[in-house]
C-alpha positions in Angstrom: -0.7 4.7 31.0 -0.7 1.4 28.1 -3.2 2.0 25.4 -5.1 -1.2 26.1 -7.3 -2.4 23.1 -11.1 -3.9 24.4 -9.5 -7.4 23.5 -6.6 -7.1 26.6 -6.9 -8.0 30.0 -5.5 -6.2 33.4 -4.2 -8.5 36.0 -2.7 -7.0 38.8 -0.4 -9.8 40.3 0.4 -9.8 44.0 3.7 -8.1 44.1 1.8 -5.2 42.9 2.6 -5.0 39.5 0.0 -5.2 36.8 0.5 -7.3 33.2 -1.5 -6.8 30.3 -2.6 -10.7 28.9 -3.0 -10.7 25.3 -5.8 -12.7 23.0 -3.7 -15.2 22.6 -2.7 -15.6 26.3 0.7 -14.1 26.2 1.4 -11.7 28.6 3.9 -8.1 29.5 4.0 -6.3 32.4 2.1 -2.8 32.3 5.2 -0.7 32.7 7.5 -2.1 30.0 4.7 -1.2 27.3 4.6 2.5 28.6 8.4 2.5 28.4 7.3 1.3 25.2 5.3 4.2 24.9 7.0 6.7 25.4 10.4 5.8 23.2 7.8 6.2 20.0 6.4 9.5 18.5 3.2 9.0 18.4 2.5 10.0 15.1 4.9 8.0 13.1 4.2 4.6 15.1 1.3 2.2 16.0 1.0 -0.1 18.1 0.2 -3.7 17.2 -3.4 -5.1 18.3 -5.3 -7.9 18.1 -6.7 -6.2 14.9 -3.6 -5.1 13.2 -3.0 -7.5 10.0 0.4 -7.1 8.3 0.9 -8.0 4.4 4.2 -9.5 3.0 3.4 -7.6 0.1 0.9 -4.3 -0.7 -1.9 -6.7 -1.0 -4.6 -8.0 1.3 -4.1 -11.8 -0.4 -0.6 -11.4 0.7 1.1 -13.5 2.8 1.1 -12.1 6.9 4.0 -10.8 8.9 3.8 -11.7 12.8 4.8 -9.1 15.0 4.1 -9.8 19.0 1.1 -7.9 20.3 1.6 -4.9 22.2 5.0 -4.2 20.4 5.6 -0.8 18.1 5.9 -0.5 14.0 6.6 2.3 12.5 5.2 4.0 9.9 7.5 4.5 6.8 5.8 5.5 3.7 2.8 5.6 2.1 1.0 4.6 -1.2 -2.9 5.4 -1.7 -3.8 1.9 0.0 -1.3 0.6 2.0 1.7 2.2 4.4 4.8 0.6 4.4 6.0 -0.1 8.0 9.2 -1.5 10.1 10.0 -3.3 12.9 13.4 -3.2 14.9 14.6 -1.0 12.4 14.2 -3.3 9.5 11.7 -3.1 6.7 8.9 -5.9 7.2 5.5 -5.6 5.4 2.3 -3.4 4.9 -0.8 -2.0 6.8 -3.6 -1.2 5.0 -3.8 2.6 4.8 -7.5 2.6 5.9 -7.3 0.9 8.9 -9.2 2.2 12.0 -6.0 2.0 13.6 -4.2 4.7 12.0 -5.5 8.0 12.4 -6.6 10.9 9.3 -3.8 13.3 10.5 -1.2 10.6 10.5 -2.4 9.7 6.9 -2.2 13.1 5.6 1.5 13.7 7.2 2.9 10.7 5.7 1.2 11.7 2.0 2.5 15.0 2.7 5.9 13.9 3.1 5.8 11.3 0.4 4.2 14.3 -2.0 8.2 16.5 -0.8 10.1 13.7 -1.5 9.0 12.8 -4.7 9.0 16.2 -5.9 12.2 16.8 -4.7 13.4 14.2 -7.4 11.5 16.0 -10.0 8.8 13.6 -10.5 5.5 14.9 -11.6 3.9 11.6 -12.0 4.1 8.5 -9.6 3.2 5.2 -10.0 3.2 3.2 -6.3 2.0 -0.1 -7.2 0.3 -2.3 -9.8 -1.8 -5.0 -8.2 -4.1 -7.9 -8.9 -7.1 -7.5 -6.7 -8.8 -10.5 -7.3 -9.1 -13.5 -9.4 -12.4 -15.3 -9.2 -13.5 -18.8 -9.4 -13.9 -18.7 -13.2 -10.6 -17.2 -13.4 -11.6 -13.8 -14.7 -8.4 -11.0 -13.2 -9.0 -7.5 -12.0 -6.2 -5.5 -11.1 -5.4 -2.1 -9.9 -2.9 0.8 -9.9 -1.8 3.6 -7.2 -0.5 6.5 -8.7 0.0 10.6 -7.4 -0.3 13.6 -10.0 2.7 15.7 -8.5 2.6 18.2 -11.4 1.2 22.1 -11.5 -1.3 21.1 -13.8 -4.9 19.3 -13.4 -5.2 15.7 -15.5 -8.0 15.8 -17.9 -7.3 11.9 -19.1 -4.7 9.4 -18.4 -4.4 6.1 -20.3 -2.3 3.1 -18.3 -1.1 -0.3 -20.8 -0.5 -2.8 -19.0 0.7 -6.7 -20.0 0.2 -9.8 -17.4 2.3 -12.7 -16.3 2.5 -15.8 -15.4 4.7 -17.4 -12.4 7.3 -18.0 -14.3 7.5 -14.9 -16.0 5.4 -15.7 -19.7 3.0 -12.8 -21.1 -0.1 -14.6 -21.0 -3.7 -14.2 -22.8 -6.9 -13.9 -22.0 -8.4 -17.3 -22.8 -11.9 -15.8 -24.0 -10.6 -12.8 -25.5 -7.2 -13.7 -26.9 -5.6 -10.4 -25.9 -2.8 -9.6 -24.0 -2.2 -5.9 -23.9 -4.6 -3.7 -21.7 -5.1 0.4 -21.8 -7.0 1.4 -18.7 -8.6 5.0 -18.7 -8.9 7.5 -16.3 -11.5 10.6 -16.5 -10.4 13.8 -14.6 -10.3 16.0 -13.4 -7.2 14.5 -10.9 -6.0 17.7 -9.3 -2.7 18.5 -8.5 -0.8 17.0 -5.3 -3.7 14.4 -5.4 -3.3 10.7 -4.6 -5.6 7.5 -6.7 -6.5 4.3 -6.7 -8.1 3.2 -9.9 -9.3 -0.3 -10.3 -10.4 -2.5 -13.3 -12.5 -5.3 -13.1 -12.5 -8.6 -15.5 -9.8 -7.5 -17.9 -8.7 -11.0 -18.4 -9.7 -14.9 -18.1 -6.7 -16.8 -17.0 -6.3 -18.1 -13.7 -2.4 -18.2 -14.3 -1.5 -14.4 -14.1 0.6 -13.5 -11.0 1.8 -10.1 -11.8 0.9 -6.7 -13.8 4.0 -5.0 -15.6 3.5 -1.7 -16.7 3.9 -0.5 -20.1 3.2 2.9 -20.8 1.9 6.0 -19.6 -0.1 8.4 -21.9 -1.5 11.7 -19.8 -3.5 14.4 -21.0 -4.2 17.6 -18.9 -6.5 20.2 -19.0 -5.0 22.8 -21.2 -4.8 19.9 -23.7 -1.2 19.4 -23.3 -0.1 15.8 -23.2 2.8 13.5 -22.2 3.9 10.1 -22.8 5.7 8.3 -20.6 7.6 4.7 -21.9 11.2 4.8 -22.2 10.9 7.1 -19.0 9.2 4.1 -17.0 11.4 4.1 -14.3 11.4 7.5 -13.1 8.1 7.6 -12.1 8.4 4.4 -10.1 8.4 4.9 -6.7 10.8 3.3 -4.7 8.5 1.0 -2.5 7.2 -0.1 -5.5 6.2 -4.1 -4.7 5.7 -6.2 -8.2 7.6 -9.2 -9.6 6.8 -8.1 -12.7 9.1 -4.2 -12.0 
């Protein structure tokens, strides 16, 4: 039987065979989506509703990806806010990873697999994204960053400096504060095989930044051992890493 969301309508047509009519008036017929259905393992795809939103980008002020109601993403990868997803086989955008749609077992599979594949590279530390979250009407830039701590050990304190951009790929300044360069603490204890999102709010004034690059990467564990991460940037990158700025 079709998963029908409260949105969809049931018509049963007079050769006997029942559609399912969409919000937005299209229409398929009942048994095509439960072919539909069944080709898909139900815990690495979803099926698109009149609810689901897909981003261009990690971001919820991205632009949106269309994908026909009723039709099947899948469910690729996943950073501490968003999962990555495809369509036909090909890459296409992002859902937000705390969406009613997607269910707390399939969450914790995907971070679990993520978790094995990034240890299998040797990573101990992983940054997914760096992303503005909002820039109000006075211009003033918050921005956050997902990261894992893949290692053995339990972070105590970890320090992120961060520079901003413009769209055409300028540092910029605050225009209150004059500064460009940004440290953003984070107070422990972050334990092991554990994922984050840590946000700061109104680090900058300036209504021109577009993108966050990353700078460098000062952590400090419990046992008061410490590592610092700046020429080795890119190896705690993740690969669906989304930022102009990479």
């Amino acid at each position: 039987m079709a998963h029908k969301s409260p949105s969809q309508e049931t018509v049963k047509l007079s050769n006997g065979k029942r559609i399912l009519v969409m919000p937005n008036k299209t229409w398929e017929y009942e048994d095509t989506i439960n072919l539909k259905e069944t080709s898909h393992n139900e815990y690495d795809s979803i099926m698109v509703s009149y609810f689901t939103t897909i981003f261009k980008e990690p971001s919820t002020i991205s632009d949106e990806v269309y994908v026909p109601k009723g039709h099947y993403i899948k469910l690729i990868d996943i950073n501490s806010s968003f999962i990555e997803v495809s369509y036909n086989n090909k890459k296409i955008g992002f859902i937000n990873s705390y969406s009613t749609e997607v269910d707390n077992e399939i969450i914790k599979k995907l971070q679990n697999l993520t978790f094995i594949k990034h240890k299998e590279k040797g990573r101990k530390l992983v940054i997914n994204n760096i992303l503005i979250d909002k820039i109000n009407s006075a211009g003033l830039v918050s921005f956050y960053i997902d990261w894992f701590n893949l290692s053995d050990k339990t972070i105590k304190y970890i320090y992120f400096t961060v520079l901003p951009y413009n769209a055409v790929g300028d540092i910029v300044k605050c225009d209150v504060k004059k500064h460009s360069l940004f440290t953003g603490k984070v107070t422990g204890p972050i334990v092991s095989d554990k994922s984050e999102t840590s946000l700061w709010e109104g680090v900058w004034y300036n209504n021109t930044i577009r993108c966050i690059k990353l700078t460098k990467v000062k952590v400090i564990y419990t046992d008061n051992s410490s590592y610092t991460y700046v020429n080795e940037l890119p190896k705690i990158i993740s690969e669906t890493f989304k930022n102009n700025c990479k």
